[in-house]
Backbone as CSV, one residue per row, in Angstrom:
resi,resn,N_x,N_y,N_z,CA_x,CA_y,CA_z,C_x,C_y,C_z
1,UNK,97.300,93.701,109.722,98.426,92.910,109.221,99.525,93.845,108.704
2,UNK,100.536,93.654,109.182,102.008,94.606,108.796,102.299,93.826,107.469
3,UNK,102.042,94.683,106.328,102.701,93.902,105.133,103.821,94.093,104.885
4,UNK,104.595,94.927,105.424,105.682,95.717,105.287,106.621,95.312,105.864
5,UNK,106.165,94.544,107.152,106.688,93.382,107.901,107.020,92.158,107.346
6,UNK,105.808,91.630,106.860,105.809,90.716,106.073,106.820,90.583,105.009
7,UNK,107.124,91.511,104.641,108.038,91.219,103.146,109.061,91.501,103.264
8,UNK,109.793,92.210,104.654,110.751,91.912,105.093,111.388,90.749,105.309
9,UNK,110.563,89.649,106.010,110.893,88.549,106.245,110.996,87.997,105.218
10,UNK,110.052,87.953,104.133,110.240,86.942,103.139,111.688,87.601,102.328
11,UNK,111.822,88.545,102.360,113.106,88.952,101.979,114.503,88.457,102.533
12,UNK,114.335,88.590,103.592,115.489,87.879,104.578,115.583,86.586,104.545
13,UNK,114.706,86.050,104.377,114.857,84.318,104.617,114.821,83.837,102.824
14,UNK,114.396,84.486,101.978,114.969,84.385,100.640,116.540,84.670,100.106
15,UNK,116.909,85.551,101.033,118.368,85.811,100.455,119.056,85.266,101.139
16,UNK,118.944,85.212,102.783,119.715,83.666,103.116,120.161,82.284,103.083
17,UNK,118.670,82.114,102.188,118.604,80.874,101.933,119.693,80.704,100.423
18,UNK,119.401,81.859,99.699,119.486,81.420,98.022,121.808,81.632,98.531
19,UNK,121.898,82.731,99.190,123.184,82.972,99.613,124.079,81.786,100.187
20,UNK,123.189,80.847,101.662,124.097,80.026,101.894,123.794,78.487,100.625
21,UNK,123.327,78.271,100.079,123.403,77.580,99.046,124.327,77.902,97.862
22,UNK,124.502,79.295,97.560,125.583,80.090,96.341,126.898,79.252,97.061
23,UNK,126.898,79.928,98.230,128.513,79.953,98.562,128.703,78.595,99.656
24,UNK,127.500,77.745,99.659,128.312,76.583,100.636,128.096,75.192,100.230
25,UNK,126.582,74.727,99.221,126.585,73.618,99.096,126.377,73.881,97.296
26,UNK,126.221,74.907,96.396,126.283,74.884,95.159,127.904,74.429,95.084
27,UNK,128.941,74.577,95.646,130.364,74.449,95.114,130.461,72.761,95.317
28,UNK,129.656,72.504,96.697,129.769,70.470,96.664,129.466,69.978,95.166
29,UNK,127.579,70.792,95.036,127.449,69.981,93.662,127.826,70.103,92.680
30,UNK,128.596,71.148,92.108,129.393,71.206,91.376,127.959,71.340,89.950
31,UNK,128.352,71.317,89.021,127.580,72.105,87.460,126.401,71.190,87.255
32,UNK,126.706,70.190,88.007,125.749,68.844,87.223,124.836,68.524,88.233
33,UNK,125.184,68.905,89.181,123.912,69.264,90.562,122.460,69.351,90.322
34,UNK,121.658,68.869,90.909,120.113,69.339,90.588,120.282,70.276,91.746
35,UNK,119.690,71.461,91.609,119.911,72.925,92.428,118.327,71.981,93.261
36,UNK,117.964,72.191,94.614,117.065,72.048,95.211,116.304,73.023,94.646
37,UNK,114.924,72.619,94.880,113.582,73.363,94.824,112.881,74.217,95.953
38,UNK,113.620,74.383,96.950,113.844,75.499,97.758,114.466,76.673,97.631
39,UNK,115.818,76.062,97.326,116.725,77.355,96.388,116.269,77.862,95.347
40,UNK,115.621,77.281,94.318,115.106,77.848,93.529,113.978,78.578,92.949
41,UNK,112.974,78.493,94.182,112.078,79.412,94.312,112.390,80.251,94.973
42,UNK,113.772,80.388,96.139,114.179,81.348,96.826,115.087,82.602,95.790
43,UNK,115.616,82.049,95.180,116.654,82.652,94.006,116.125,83.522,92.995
44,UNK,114.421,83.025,92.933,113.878,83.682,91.896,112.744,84.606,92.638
45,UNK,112.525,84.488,93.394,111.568,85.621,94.080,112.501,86.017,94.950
46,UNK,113.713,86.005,94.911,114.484,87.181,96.280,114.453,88.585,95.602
47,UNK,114.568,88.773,94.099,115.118,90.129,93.477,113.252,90.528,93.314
48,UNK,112.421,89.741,93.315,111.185,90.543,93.060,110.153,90.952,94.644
49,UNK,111.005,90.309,95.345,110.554,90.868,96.405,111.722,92.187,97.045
50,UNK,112.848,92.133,96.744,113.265,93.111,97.109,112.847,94.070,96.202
51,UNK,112.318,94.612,94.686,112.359,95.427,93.996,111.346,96.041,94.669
52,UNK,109.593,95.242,95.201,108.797,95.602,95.673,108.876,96.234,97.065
53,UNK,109.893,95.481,98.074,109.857,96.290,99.337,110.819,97.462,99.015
54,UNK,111.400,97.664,97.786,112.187,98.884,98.094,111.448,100.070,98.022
55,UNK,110.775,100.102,96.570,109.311,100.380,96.185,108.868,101.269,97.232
56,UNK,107.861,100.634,97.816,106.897,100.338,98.696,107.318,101.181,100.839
57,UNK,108.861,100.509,100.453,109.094,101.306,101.300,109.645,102.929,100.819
58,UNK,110.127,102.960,100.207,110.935,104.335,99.546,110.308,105.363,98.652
59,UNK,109.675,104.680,98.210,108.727,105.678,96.851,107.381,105.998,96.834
60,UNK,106.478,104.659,96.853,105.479,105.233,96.862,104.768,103.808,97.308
61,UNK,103.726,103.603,97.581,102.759,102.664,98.685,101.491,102.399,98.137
62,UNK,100.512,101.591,98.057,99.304,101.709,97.150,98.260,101.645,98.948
63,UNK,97.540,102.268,98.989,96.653,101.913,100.004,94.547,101.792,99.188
64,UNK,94.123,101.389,100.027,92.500,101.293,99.374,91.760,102.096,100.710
65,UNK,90.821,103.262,99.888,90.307,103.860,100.858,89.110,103.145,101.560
66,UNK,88.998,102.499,102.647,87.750,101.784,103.669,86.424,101.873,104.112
67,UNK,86.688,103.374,104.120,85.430,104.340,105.016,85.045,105.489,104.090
68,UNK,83.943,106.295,104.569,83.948,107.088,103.902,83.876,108.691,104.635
69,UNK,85.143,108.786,105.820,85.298,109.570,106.291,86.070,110.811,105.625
70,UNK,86.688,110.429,104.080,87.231,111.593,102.927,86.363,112.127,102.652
71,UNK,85.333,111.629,102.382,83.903,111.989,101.622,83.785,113.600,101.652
72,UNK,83.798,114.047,100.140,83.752,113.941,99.232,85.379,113.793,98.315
73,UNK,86.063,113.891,98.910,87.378,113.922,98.322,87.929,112.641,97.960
74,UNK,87.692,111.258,98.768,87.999,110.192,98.693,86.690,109.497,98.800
75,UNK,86.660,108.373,98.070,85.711,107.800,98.451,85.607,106.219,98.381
76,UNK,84.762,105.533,99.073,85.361,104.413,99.468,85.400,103.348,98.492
77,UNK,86.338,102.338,98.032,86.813,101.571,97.269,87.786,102.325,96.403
78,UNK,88.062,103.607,96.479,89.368,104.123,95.786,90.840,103.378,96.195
79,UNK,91.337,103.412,95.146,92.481,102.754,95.292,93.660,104.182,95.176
80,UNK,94.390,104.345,96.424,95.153,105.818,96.085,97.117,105.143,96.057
81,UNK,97.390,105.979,95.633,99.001,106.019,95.775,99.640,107.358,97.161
82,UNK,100.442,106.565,97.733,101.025,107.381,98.998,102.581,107.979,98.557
83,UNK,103.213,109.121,98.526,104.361,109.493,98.828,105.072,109.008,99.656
84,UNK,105.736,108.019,99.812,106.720,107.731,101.034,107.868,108.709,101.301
85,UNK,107.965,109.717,100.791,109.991,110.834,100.394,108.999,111.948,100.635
86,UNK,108.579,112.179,100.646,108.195,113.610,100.495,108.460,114.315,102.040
87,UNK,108.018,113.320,102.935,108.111,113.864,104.456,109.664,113.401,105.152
88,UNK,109.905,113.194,104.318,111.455,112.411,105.195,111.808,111.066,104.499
89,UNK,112.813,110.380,104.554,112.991,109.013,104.313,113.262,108.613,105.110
90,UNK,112.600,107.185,106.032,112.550,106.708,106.938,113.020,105.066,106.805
91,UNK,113.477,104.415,107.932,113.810,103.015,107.923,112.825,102.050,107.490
92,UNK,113.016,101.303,106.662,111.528,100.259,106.616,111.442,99.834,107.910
93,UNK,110.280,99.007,108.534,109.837,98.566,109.121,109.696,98.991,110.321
94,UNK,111.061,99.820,110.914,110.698,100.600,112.036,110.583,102.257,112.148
95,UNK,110.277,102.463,111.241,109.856,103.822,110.475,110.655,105.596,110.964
96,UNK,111.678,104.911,111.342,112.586,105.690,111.869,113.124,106.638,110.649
97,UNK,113.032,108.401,111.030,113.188,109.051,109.840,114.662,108.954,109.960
98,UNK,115.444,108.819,109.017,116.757,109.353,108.688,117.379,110.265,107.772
99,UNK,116.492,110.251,107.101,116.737,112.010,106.209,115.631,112.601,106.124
100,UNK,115.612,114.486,107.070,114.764,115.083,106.617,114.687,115.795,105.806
101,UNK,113.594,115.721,105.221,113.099,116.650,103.815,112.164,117.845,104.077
102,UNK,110.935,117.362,104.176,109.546,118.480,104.445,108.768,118.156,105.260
103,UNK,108.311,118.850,106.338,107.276,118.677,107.438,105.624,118.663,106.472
104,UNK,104.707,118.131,107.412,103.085,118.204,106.792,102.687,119.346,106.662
105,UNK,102.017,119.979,105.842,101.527,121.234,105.699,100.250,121.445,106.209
106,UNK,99.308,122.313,105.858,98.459,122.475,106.309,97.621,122.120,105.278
107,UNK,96.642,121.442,105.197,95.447,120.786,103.727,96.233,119.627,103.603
108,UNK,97.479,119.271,103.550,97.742,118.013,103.412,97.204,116.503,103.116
109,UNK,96.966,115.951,102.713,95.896,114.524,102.692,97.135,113.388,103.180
110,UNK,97.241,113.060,104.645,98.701,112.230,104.960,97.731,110.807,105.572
111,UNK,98.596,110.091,104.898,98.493,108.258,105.850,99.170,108.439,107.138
112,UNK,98.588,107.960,107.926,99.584,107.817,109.396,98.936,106.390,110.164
113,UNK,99.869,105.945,111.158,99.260,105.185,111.892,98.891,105.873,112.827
114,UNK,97.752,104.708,113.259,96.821,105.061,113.940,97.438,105.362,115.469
115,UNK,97.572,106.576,116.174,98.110,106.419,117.183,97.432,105.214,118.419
116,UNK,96.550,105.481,118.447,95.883,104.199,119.151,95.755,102.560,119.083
117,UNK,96.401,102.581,117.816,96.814,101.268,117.642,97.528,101.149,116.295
118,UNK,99.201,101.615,116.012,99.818,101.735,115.044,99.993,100.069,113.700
119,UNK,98.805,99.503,114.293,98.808,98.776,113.170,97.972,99.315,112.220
120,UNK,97.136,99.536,112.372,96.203,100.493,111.382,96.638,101.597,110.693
121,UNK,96.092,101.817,109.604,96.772,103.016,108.899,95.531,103.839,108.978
122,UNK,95.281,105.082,108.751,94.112,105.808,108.498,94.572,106.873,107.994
123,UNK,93.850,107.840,107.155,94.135,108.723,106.192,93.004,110.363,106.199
124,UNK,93.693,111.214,106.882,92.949,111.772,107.153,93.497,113.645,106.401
125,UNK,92.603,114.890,106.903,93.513,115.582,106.598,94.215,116.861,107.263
126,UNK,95.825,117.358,107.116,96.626,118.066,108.078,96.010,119.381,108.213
127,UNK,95.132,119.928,109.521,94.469,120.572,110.145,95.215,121.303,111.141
128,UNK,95.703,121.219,111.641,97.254,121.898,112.561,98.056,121.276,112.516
129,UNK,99.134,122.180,112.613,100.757,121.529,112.621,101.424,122.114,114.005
130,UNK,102.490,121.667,114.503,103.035,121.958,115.806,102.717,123.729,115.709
131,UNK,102.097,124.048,117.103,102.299,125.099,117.718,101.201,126.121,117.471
132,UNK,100.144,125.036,116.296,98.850,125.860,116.139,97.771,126.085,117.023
133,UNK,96.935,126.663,117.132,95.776,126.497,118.385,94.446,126.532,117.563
134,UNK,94.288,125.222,117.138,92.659,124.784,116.534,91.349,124.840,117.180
135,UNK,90.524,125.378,116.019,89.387,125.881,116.983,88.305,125.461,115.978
136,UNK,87.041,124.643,116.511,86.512,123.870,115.669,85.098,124.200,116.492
137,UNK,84.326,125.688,115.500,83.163,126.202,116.689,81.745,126.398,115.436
138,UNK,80.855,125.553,115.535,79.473,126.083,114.825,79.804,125.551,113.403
139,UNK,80.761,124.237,113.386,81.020,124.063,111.649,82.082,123.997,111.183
140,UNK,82.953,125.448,112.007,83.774,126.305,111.187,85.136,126.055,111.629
141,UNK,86.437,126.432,111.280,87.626,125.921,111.987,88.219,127.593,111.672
142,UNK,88.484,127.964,113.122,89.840,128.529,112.976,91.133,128.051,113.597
143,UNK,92.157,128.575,112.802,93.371,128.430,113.236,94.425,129.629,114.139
144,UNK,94.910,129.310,114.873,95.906,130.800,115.229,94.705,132.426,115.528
145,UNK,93.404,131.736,115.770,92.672,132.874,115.621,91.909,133.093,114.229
146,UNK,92.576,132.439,113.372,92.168,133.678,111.852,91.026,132.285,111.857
147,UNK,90.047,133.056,111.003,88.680,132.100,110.771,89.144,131.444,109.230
148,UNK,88.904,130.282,108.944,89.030,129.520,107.350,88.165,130.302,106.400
149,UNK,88.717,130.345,105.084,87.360,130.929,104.477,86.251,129.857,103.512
150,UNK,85.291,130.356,103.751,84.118,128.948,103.232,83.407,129.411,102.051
151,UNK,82.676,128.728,101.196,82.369,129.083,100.072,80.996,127.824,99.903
152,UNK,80.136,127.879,99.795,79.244,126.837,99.558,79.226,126.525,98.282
153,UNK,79.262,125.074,98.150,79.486,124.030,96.679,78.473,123.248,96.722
154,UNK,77.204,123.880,96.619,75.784,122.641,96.881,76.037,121.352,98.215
155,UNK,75.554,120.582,97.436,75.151,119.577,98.565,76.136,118.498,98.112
156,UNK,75.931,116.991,98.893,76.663,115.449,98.540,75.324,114.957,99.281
157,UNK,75.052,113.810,98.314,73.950,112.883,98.444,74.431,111.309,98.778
158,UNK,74.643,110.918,100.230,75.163,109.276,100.054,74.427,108.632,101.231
159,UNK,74.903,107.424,100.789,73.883,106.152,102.068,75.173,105.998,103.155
160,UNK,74.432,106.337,104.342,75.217,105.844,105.462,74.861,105.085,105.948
161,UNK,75.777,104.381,107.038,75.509,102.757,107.456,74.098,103.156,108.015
162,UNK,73.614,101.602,107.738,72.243,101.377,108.694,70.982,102.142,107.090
163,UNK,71.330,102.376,105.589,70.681,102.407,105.153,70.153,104.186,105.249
164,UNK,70.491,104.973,106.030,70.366,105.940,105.987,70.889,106.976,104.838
165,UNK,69.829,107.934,104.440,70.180,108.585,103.462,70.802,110.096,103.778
166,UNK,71.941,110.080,103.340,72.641,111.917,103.942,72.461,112.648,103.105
167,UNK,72.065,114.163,103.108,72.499,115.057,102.543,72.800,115.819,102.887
168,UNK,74.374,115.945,102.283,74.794,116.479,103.192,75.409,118.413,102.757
169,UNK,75.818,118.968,103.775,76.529,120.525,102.237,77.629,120.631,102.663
170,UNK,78.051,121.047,101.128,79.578,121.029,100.877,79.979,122.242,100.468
171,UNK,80.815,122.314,101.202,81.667,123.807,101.426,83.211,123.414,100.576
172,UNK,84.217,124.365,100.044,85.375,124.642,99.376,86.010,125.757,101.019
173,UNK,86.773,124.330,101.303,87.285,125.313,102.309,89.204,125.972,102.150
174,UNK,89.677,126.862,102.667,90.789,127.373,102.349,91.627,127.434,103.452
175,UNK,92.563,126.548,103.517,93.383,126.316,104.729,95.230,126.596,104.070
176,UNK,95.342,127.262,104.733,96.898,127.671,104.259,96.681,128.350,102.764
177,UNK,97.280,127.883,101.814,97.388,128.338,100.383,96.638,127.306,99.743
178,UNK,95.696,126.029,100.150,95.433,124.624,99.945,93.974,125.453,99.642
179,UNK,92.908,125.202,98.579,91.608,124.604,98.635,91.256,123.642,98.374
180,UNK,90.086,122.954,99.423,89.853,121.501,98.947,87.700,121.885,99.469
181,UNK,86.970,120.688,99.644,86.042,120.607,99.647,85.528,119.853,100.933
182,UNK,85.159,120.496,101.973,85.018,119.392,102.845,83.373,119.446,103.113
183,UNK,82.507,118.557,104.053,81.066,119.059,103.582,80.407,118.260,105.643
184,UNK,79.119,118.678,105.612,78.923,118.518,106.952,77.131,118.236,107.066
185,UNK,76.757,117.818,108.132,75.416,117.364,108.212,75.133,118.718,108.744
186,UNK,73.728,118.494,108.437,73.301,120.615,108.755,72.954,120.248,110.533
187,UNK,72.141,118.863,110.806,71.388,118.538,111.800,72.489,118.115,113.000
188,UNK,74.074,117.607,112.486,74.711,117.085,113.495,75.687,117.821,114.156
189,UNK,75.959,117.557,115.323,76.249,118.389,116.480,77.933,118.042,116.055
190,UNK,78.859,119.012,116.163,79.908,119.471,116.034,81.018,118.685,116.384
191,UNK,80.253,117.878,118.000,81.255,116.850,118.347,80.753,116.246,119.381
192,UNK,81.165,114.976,119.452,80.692,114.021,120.024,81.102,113.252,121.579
193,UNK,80.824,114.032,122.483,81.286,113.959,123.531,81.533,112.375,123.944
194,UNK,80.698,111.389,123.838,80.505,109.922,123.976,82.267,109.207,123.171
195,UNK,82.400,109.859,122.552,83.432,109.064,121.491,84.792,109.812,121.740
196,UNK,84.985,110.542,122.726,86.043,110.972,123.350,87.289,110.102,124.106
197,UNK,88.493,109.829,123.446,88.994,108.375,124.276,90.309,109.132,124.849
198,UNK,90.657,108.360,125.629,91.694,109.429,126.700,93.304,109.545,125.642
199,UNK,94.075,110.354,125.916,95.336,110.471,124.928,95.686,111.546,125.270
200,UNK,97.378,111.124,124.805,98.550,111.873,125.223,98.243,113.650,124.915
201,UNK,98.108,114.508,125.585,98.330,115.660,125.791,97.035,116.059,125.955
202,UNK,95.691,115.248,126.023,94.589,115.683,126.248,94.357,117.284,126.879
203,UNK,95.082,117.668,127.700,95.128,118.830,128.635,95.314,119.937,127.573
204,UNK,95.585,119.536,126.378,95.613,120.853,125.541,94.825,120.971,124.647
205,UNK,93.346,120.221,125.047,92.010,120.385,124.664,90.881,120.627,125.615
206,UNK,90.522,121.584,125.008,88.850,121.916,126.060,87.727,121.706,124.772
207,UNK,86.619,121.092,125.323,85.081,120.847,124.487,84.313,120.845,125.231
208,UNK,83.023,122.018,124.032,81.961,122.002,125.180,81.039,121.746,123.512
209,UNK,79.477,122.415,123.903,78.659,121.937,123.216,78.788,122.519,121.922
210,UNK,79.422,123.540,121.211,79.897,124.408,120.284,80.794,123.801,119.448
211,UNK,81.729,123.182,120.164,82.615,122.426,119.269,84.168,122.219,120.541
212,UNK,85.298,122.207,119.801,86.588,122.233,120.706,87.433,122.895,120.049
213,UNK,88.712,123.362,121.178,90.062,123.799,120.660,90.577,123.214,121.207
214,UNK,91.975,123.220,120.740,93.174,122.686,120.798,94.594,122.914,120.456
215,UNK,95.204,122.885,121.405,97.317,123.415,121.262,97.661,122.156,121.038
216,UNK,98.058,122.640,119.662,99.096,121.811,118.739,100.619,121.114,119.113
217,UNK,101.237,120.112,119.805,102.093,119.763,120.771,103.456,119.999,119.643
218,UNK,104.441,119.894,119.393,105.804,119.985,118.881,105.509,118.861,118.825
219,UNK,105.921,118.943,117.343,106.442,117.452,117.050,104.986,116.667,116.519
220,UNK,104.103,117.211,116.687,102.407,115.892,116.493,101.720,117.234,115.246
221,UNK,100.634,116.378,114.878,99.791,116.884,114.293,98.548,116.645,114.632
222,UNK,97.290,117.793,114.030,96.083,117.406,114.316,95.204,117.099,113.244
223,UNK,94.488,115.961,112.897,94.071,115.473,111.893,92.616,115.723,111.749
224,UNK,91.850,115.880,110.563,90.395,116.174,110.680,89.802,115.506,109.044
225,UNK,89.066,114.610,109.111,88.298,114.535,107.843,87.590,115.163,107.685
226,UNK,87.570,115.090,105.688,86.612,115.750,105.312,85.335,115.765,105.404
227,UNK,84.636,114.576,105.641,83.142,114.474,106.090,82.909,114.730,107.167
228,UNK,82.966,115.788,108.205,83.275,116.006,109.167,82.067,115.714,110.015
229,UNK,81.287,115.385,109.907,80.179,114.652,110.751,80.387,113.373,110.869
230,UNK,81.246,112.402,109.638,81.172,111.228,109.834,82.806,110.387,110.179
231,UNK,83.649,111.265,111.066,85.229,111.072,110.947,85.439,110.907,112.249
232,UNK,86.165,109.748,112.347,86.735,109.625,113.785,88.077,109.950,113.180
233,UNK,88.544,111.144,114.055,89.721,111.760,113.809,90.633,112.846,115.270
234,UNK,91.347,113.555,115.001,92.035,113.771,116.312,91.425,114.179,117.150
235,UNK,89.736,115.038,117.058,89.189,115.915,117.851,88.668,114.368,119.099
236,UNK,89.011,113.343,118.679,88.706,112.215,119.753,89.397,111.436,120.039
237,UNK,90.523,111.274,119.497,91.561,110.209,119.719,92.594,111.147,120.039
238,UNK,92.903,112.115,119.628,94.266,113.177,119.755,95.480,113.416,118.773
239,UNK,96.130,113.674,118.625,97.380,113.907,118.087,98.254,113.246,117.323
240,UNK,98.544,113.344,116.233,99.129,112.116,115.532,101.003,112.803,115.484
241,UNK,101.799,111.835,116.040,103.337,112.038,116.190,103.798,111.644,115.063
242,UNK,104.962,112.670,114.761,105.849,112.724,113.457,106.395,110.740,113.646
243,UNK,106.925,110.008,114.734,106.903,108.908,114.509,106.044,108.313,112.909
244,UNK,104.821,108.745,113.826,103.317,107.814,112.556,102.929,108.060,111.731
245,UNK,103.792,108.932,110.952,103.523,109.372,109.612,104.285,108.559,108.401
246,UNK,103.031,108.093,107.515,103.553,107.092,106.720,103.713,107.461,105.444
247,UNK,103.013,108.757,104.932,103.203,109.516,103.307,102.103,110.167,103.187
248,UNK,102.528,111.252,101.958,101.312,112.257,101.717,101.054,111.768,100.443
249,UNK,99.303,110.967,100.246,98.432,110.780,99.015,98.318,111.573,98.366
250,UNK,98.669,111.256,96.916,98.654,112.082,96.232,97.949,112.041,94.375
251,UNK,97.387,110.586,94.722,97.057,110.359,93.358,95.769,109.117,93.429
252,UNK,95.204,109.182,92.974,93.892,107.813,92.718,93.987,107.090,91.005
253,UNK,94.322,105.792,91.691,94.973,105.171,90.458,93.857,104.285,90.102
254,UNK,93.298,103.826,91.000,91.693,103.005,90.486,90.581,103.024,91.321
255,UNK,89.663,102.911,90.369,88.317,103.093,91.241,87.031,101.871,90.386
256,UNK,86.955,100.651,90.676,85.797,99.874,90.006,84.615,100.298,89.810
257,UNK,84.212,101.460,90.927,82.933,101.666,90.757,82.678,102.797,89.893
258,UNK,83.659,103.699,89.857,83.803,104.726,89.283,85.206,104.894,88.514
259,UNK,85.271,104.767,87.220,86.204,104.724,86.388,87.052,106.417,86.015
260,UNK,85.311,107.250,85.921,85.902,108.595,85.845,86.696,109.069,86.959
261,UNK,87.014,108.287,88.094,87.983,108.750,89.389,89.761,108.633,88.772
262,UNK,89.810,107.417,88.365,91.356,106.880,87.961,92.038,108.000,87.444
263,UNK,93.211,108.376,87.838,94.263,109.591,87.223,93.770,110.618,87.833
264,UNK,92.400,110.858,89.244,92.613,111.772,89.760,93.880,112.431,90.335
265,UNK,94.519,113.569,91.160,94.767,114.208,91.412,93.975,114.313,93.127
266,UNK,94.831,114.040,94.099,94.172,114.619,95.565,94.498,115.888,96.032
267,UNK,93.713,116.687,95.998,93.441,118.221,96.805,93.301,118.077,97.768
C-alpha cells in the first residue's frame, strides 16, 4: 500500500474541496450559513494532513522493521526513523530527486524500494556503490580487491521460521570508515543458487559454490544484510537504482518487546 500516495490524495481532494467552498458557495451563504459537514471536516484535516505529508515526505519517515534480515542490528518489531534529505530531496510521490546533496556510502543502513516490485520498501545495508567490484567468498566480502576487516563478537542466539533454533557468530565488520556487526550461520552455504531471479545488469555477476562477485553499475547500488545467511538481498535480486532510494535510518524510536532498544542509534 503507497501511503504516501494515499495522503496525497486526501490532501488534494481536502483542499479542493475546503477552497471551492471558501471562494464560491461560503460568499452565497453569507455569516449565518450552516457551513456543510463536508467542508468542515475537509477544512480541518487539510492543514493536518498537509503538516504530515510534508513531514513524511521531506524530513523524516517512520518505517517498522518485518523480518529479521538486520539481525543483529535491527530487529524485528523495531520501529525506526528514515532520513528523507540526507540523499537528495526528491518529489513526493514520484520520487524524483531535485536537489542533490550526498550519495550512499559505504555501511550505510538505506530504505529503498524494492527493485522488483517498487511497492515494497526493504531496508538493507550499502555494500558497493557505483564502480565497486564486490566479492562475497568463504563469509568474507571484499571490495575493489582489499579484504573487510573482521573481528569476532561471540555468537546471536534466535528462532527462525519453522521453530528452528540459530546460532549464529557475529563478527564487527569494517567497511569504509563504518563499523557495524554483521553475523552468519557457520553450516550455511554462502549463496543460494535456487533463489537467484533474473535482473537488470545480471552480466556483471558471476557465482559459483564459494560465493559471488560483482561490478557495481553507475548510478545503482549493491545491498547486503546483516544476517547474511538469512537476507534476500542484491546478491539475488540485483542492484538497487538511485531512482529507489527512499532515506538513510538512522534512529530506533520504539521497540514493545524491548524497551532498552528506544533512542538507539543505527550503525
Amino acid at each position: 500500500m503507497n501511503f504516501e500516495l494515499i495522503l496525497f490524495v486526501a490532501l488534494v481532494v481536502t483542499g479542493v474541496i475546503w477552497l471551492i467552498d471558501r471562494f464560491l458557495f461560503a460568499p452565497r451563504r453569507g455569516t449565518e450559513g450552516k457551513e456543510p459537514l463536508l467542508t468542515e471536516y475537509s477544512r480541518s484535516f487539510f492543514p493536518v494532513i498537509l503538516i504530515v505529508f510534508l513531514l513524511r515526505s521531506f524530513l523524516v519517515e517512520p518505517f517498522r522493521i518485518p523480518s529479521g534480515s538486520m539481525m543483529p542490528t535491527l530487529l524485528i518489531g523495531d520501529f525506526i526513523l528514515v532520513n528523507k534529505f540526507t540523499y537528495g530531496i526528491r518529489l513526493p510521490v514520484i520520487n524524483k530527486k531535485i536537489v542533490v546533496l550526498n550519495d550512499p556510502q559505504h555501511g550505510d543502513v538505506m530504505v529503498f524500494r524494492y527493485p522488483q516490485d517498487p511497492s515494497l520498501d526493504y531496508i538493507k545495508r550499502v555494500i558497493g556503490v557505483p564502480g565497486d567490484k564486490v566479492e562475497y567468498r568463504d563469509k568474507k566480502l571484499t571490495i575493489n580487491g582489499q579484504p573487510l576487516d573482521y573481528q569476532k563478537d561471540g555468537t546471536y542466539n534466535y528462532v527462525k521460521s519453522g521453530l528452528n533454533y540459530i546460532t549464529a557468530e557475529v563478527y564487527k565488520e569494517k567497511i569504509g570508515d563504518k563499523t557495524h556487526i554483521e553475523m552468519v550461520e557457520a553450516d550455511a552455504p554462502p549463496i543460494l543458487p535456487g533463489q537467484i531471479q533474473p535482473f537488470q545488469h545480471q552480466e556483471n555477476c558471476t557465482y559459483d559454490e564459494r560465493g559471488f562477485a560483482c561490478r557495481v553499475p553507475d548510478g545503482e547500488y549493491f545491498m547486503m544484510g546483516d544476517n547474511r545467511d538469512a537476507s534476500n538481498d542484491s546478491r539475488y535480486w540485483g542492484f538497487v537504482p538511485d531512482k529507489n532510494i527512499v532515506g538513510k535510518a538512522f534512529f530506533i524510536w520504539l521497540n514493545l518487546d524491548d524497551l532498552k532498544r528506544i533512542g538507539s542509534r543505527i550503525q
